[in-house]
C-alpha positions in Angstrom: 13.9 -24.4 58.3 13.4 -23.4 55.0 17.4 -25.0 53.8 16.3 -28.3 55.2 13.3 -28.1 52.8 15.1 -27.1 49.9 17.7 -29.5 50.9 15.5 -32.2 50.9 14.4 -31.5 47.6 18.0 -31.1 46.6 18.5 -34.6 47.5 14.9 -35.9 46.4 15.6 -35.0 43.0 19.1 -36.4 43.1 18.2 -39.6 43.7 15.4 -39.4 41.1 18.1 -38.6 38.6 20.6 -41.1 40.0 17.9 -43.8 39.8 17.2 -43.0 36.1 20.3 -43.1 34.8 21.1 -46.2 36.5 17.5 -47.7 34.7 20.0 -46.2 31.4 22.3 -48.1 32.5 20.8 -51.2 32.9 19.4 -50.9 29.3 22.8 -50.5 27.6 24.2 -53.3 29.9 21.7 -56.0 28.1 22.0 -54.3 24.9 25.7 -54.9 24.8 25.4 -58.6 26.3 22.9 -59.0 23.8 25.7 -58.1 21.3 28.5 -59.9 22.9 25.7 -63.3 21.8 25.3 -62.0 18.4 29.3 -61.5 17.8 30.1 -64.8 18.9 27.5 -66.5 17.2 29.8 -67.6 14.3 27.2 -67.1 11.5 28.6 -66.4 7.9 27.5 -63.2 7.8 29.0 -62.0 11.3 32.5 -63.7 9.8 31.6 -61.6 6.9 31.0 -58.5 8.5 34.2 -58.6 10.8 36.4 -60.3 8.0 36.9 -63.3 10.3 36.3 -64.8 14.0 39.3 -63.3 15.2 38.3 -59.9 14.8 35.0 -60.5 16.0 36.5 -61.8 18.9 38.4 -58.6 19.7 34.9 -57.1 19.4 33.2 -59.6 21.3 35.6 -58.7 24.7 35.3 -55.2 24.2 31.6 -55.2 23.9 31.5 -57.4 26.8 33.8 -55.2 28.8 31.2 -52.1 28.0 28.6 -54.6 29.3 30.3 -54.7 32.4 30.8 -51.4 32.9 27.7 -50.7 32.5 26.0 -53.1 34.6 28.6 -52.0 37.4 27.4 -48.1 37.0 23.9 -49.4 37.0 24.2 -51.0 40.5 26.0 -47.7 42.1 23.4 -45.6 40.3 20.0 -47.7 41.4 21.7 -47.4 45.1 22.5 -43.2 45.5 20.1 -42.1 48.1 18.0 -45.3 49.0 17.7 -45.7 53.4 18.5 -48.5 54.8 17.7 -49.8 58.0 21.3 -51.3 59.0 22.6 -48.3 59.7 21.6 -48.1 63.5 22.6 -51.3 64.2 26.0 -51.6 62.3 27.2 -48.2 64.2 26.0 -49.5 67.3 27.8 -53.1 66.3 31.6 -51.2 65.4 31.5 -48.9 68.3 29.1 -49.9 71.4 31.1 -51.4 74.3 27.8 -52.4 75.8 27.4 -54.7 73.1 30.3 -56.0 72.7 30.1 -56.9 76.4 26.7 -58.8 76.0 28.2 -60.3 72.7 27.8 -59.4 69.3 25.3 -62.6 68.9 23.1 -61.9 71.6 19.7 -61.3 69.7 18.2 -59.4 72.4 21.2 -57.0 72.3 20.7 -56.9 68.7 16.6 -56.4 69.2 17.0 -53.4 71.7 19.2 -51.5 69.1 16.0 -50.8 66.2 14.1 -49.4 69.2 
C-alpha cells in the first residue's frame, strides 16, 4: 500500500515537472518566432548587424528551426501524465470481437463501453 502512495507521488510530481518545462518551452518557442520576425524584417540596422540579408537569412532558418523545436518539446511536455478518457473505448475498439460484430459505428455499442 504504502509503494502505490509513494508511486503516486512519484508520478504526481513528474508530471508537475513535465508540465513546467513544457510552459519553458513554450516561452522560448515565441521568443525565437518573435526573432525569426525581427531578422527578416529588412531594416538597416539588422542588414547592419548581420553584414547583409543573406546572412540574416541563414539566421532567420536556424532561429526558426529552434522555434520548432521547441514548440514540438512543448506539446510532448504539456502531454506527460494527463488521463484521457479514450483509453477504454480505443482498447475495446482494436480488440473486442463483440464490437466489431455489432459494428464499429453502432453508438450504442460505443455508449455501453464508458460504463
Amino acid at each position: 500500500m504504502s509503494l502505490d502512495r509513494n508511486l503516486g507521488g512519484v508520478l504526481k510530481t513528474m508530471a508537475t515537472t513535465s508540465s513546467a518545462l513544457g510552459e519553458a518551452f513554450r516561452s522560448l518557442a515565441v521568443w525565437f518566432f518573435m526573432w525569426t520576425l525581427v531578422i527578416m524584417s529588412s531594416t538597416r540596422w539588422i542588414e547592419a548587424l548581420f553584414a547583409g540579408l543573406d546572412r540574416a537569412a541563414i539566421w532567420h532558418r536556424g532561429v526558426a528551426i529552434l522555434g520548432t523545436v521547441s514548440l514540438a518539446l512543448h506539446a510532448l511536455f504539456t502531454e506527460i501524465g494527463k488521463e484521457t478518457t479514450l483509453g477504454k473505448p480505443l482498447a475495446t475498439l482494436g480488440g473486442n470481437r463483440h464490437l466489431r460484430a455489432r459494428g464499429v459505428g453502432d453508438a450504442t455499442a460505443v455508449a455501453e463501453l464508458s460504463t
